[in-house]
C-alpha positions as CSV (number, residue, x, y, z in Angstrom):
1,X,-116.8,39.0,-3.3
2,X,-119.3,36.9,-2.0
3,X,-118.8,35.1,1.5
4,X,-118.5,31.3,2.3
5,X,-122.3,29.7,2.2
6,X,-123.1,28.8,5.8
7,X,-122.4,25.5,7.4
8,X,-119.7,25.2,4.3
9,X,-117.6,22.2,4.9
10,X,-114.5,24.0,3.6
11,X,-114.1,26.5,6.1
12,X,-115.4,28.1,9.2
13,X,-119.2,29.6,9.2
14,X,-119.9,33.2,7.9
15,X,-122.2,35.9,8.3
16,X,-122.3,39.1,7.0
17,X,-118.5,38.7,6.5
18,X,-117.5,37.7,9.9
19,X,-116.0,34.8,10.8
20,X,-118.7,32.7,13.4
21,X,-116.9,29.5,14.0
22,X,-112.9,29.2,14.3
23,X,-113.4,25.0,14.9
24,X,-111.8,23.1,12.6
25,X,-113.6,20.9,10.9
26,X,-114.3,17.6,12.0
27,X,-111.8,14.7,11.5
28,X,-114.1,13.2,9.5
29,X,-114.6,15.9,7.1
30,X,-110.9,15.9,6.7
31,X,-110.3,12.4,5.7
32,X,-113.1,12.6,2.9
33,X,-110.9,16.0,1.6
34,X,-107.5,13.8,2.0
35,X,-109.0,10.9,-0.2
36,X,-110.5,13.4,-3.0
37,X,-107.3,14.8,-2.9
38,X,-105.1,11.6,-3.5
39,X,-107.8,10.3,-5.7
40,X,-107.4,13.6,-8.4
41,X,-103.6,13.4,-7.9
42,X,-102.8,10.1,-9.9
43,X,-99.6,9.3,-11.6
44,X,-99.0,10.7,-14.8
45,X,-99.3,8.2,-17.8
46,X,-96.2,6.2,-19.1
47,X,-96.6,7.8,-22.8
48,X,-96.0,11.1,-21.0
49,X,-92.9,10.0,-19.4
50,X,-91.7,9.0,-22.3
51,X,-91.9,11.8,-24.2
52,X,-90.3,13.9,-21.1
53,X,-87.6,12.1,-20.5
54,X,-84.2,12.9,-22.2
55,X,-83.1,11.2,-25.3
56,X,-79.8,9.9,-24.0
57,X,-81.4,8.4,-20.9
58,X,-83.7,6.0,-23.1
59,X,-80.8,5.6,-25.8
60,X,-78.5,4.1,-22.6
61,X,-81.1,2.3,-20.5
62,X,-80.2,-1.3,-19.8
63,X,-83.3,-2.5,-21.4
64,X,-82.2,-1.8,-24.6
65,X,-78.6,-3.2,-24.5
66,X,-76.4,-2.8,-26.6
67,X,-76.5,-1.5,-30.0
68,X,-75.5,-3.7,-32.9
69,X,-72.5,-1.6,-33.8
70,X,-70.9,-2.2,-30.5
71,X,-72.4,-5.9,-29.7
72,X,-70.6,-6.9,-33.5
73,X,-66.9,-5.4,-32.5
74,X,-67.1,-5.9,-29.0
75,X,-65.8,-9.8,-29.2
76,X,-62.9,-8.8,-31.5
77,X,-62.3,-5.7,-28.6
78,X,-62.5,-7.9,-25.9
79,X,-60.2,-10.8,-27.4
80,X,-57.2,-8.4,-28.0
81,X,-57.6,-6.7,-24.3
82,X,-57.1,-10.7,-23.0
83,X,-54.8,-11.5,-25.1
84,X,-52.4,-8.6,-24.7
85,X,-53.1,-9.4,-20.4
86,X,-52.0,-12.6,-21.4
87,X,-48.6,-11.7,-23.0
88,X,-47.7,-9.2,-20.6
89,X,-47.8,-11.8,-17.9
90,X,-46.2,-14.0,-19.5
91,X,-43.2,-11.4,-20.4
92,X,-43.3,-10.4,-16.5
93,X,-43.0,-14.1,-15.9
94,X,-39.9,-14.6,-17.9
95,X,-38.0,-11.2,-16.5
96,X,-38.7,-12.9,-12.6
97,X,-37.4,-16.1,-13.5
98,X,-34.5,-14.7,-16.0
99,X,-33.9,-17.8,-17.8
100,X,-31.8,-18.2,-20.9
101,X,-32.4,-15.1,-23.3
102,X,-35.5,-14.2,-20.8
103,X,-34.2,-10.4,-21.8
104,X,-34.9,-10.6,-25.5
105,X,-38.0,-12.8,-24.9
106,X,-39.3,-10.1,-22.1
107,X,-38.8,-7.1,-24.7
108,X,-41.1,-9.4,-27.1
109,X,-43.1,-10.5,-25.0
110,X,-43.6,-6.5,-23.4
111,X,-43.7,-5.2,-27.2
112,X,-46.5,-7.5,-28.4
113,X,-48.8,-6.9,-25.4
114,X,-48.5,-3.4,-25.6
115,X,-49.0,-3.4,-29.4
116,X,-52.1,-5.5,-28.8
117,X,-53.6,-3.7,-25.9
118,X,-53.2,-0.5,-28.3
119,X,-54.8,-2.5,-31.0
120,X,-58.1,-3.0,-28.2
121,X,-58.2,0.5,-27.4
122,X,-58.3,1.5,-31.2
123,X,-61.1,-1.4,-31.7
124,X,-63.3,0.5,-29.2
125,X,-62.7,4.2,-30.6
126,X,-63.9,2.7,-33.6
127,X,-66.4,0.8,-32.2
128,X,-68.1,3.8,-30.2
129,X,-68.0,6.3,-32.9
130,X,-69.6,3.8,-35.2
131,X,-72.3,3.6,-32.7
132,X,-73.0,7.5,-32.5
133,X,-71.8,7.2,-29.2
134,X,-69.7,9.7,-26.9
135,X,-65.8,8.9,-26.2
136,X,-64.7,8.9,-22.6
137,X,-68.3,8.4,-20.8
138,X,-67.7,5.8,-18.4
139,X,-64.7,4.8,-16.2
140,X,-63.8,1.4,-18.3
141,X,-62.6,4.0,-21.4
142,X,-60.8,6.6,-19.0
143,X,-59.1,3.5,-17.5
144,X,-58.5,1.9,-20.6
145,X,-56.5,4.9,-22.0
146,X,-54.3,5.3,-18.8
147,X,-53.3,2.2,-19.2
148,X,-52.4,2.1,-22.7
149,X,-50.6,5.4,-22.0
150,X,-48.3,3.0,-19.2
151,X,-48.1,0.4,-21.7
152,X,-46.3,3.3,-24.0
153,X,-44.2,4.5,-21.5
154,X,-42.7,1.4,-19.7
155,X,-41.0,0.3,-22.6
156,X,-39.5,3.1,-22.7
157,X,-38.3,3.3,-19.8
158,X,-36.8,-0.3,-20.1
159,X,-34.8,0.9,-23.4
160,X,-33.5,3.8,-21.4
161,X,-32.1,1.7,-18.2
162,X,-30.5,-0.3,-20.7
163,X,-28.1,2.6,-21.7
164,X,-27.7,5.0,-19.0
165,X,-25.2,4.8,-15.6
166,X,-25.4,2.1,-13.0
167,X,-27.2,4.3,-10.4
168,X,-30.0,5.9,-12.8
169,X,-30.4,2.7,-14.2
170,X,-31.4,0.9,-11.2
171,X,-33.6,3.7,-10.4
172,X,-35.4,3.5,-13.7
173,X,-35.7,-0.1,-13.3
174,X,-37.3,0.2,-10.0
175,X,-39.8,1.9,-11.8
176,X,-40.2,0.2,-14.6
177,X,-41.3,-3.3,-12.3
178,X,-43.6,-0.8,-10.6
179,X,-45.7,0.6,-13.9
180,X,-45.4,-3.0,-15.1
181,X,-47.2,-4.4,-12.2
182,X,-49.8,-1.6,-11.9
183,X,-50.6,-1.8,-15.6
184,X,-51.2,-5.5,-15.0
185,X,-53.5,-5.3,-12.3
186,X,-55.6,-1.6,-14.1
187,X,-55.3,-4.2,-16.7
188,X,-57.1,-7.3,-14.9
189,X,-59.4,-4.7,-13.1
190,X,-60.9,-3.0,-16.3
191,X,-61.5,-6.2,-17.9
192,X,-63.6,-6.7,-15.2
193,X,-65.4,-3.5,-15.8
194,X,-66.0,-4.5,-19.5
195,X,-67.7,-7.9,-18.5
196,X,-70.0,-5.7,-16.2
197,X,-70.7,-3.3,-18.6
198,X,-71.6,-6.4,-21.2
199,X,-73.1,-8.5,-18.3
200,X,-75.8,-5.5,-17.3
201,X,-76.4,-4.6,-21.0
């Protein structure tokens, strides 16, 4: 192998093999190398990007939005997750103030909601899988689906306190108010999520 040429800029001087100058070179030196090295290490092109990135991150970017399949159901989605908020306040409304027949309007008024509120959750299964999307990827679905899983069980639970002894029953009923209340406010919360979910789309 052939030695460094004399007086080589890259390293220190040779001769015959042997090393003649440890110095460094000077700082001079070594801010030309630093500049044609930034200069051949520009960023790659944006078609290259493109063509490396994954295909789900560019089908969910925000600068797409939302595809059509999701922004045609997404009103009729949206409408019957308020509405059934609506209803179930109202029905916790009328079990607090226990006016005349407030028992038969609260089991209405409970039965609706949750009927709707299933209704919304089977709007957006459809609505996703019409879209080619996955079920289940962000927190507004998981939520969703607990929460239509509470609005299942408390009625049940309000059937069963109906029926049973003095002391389970006001047990049950005890929590019955509390899944009530907490499906309200998961309720209010993930309709918040969906409006940020639209909103950023």
């Amino acid at each position: 192998m052939n030695p460094l040429p004399r007086n080589s800029s890259f390293g220190p001087e040779w001769k015959g093999g042997s090393v003649l100058n440890q110095n460094p070179a000077p700082w001079g030196e070594g801010r030309k190398i630093r500049r044609r090295i930034r200069s051949n290490l520009r960023p790659f092109p944006p078609s290259i990007l493109l063509l490396t990135a994954p295909a789900g991150a560019l089908a969910t970017s925000p600068n797409q939005g939302l595809s059509s399949e999701i922004a045609r159901l997404a009103p009729y989605h949206a409408s019957l997750a308020v509405l059934a908020f609506l209803l179930l306040v109202w029905g916790m409304t009328v079990a607090r103030r226990k006016g005349p027949g407030w028992l038969k309007k609260h089991r209405i008024l409970g039965i609706s909601g949750a009927a709707l509120a299933v209704s919304a959750m089977a709007v957006a299964a459809y609505m996703v899988s019409a879209a080619s999307q996955e079920h289940l990827r962000v927190p507004h679905a998981y939520l969703g689906s607990f929460i239509v899983l509470l609005l299942i069980v408390n009625p049940l639970l309000g059937f069963i306190q109906l029926r049973v002894g003095t002391d389970l029953g006001r047990r049950m009923r005890r929590v019955h108010r509390f899944l009530g209340r907490a499906a309200l406010l998961l309720m209010a919360l993930n309709i918040l999520f969906g409006m940020i979910i639209v909103g950023s789309a």
